[in-house]
ROKE-38439 format. One record per atom (N, C-alpha, C): z, x, y. Coordinates in steps of 0.05 Angstrom, whole numbers, plus 5000, padded with zeros to 4 digits. Example, Ala and Ser with C-alpha at 12.3 -4.5 7.8 and 13.67 -1.06 7.14 Angstrom:
REM residues 2
515652644886 515652464910 515652644934 514252574955 514352734979 515752585001 
//
This chain:
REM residues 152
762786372602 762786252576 761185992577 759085962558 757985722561 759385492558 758285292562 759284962560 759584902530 762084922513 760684852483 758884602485 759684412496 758584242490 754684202492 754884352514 751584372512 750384612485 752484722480 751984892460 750384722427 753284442433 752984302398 749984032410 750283992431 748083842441 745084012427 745384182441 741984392432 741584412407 744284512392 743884552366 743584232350 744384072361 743983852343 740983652346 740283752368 737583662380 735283812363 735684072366 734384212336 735084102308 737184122302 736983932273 735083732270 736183522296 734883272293 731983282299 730483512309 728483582306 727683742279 728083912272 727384002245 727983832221 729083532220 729083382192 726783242201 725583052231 724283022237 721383102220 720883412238 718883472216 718783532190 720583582170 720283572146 719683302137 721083052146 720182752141 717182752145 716282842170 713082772183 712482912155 713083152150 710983362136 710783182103 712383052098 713382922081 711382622071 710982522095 709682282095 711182162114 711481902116 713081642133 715481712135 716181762165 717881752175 719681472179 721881482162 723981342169 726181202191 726581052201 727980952224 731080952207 731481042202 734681022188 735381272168 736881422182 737681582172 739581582149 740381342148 742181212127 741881082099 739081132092 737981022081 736381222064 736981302037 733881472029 732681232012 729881372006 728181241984 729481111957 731481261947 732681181926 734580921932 736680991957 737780741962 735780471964 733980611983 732180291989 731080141963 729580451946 729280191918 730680091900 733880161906 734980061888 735779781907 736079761921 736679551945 733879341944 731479481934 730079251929 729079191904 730279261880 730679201852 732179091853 734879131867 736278901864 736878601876 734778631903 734578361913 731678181894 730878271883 728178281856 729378131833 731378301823 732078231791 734778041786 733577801795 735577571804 737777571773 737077491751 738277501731 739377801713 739277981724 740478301717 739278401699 736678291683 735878421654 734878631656 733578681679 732978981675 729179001680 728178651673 726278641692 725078531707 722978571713 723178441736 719978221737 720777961725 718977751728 717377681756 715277561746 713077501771 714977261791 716277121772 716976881788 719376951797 720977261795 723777361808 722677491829 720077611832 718577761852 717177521869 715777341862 715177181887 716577011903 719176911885 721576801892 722176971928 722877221920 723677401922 722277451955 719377561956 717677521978 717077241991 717377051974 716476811993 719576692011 721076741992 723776722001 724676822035 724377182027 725377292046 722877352069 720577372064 717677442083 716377262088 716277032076 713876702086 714476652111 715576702133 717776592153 715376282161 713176272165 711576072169 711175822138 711775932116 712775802093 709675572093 706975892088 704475732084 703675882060 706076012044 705076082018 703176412021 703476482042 701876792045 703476852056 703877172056 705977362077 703577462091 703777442121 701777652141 703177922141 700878112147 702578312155 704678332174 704378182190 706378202211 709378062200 708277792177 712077772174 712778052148 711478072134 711278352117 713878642130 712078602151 712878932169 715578782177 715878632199 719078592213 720778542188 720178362166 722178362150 723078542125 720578742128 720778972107 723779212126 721679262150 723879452173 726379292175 727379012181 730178862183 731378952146 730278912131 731078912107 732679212093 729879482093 730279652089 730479912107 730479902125 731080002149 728780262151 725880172144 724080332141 723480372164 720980552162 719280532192 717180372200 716380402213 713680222209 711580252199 710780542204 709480712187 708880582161 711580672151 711480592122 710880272118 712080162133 712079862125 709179682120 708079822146 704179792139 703479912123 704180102107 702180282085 703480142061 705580102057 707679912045 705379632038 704979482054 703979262065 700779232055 699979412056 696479472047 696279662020 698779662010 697879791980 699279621961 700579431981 702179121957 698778921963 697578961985 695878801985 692478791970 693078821936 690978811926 687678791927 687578521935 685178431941 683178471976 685378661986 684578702016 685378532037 685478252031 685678042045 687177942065 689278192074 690878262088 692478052092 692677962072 695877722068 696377722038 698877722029 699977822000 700277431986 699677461963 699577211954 700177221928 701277061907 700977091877 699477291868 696677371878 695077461860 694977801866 695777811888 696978071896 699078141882 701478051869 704478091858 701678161829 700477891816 698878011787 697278221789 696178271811 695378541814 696978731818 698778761831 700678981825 701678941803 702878791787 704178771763 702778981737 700178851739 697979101722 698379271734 698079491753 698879721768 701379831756 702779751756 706179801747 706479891726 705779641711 706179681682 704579901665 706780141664 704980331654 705380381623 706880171612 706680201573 705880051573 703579811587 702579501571 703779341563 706179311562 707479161553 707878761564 706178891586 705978581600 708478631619 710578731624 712978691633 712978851646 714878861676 715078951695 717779091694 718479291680 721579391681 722479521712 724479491712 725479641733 724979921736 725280091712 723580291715 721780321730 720280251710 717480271726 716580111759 718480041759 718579961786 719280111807 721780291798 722180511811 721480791824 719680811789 717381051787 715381001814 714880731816 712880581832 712980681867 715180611869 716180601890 716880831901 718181021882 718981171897 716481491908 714081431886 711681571885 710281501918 710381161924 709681101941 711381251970 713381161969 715481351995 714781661992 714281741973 713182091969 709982121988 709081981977 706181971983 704781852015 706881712015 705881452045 704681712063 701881622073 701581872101 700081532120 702281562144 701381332167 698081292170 698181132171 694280982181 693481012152 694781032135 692681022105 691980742098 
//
């Protein structure tokens, strides 16, 4: 009679290989299994929408990044504080956190600044309304976690 235990070992080593590749086939693979796309953006709408209205202002969003990602507090996020405090934050991958990182980063310049948040803000806003709803922040986001493929 086999060992069960090497039995639930094998079989769970296959699982944990077959979500594996559906994530890869997927886009960005995740470091946290605890975590989906939907938790994380609602986890970062809500560290975003300091006053609860529903949206989400330039100065609740840079608050927001310079707050938790400046760690050198020279007014730009590098990618590098970007990535460790995106992955400590949302328990992403890294993957994601650089493609994350270079599609918040408008102007190319590979450091996120005011004019990156106004450039995304146009991006977002998909009724014109000037305003950044949570919605549409969501839509945003969660298109992006659908889409992410590593090295993009």
């Amino acid at each position: 009679m086999p060992d069960l235990r090497l039995v639930f070992l094998l079989l769970g080593s296959a699982a944990v290989h077959g979500l594996a590749h559906n994530l890869r086939q997927q886009g960005c693979i995740q470091t946290s299994l605890n975590f989906s796309p939907y938790l994380a953006v609602r986890n970062i709408i809500n560290d975003m929408d300091k006053n609860g209205d529903g949206t989400l202002e330039q100065s609740e969003v840079v608050s927001e990044f310079v707050t938790r990602y400046d760690s050198d507090n020279n007014s730009e996020i590098s990618e590098a504080e970007f990535v460790i405090q995106w992955i400590l934050r949302y328990h992403d991958g890294r993957d994601f956190a650089i493609y994350l990182f270079h599609h918040f980063d408008k102007n190319d310049d590979l450091k996120l600044t005011s004019a990156d948040f106004l450039g995304l803000q146009a991006e977002i806003d998909s009724n014109g309304d000037g305003k950044l709803s949570n919605a549409e922040f969501q839509t945003f986001m969660l298109d992006i976690y659908k889409n992410c493929v590593p090295g993009s």
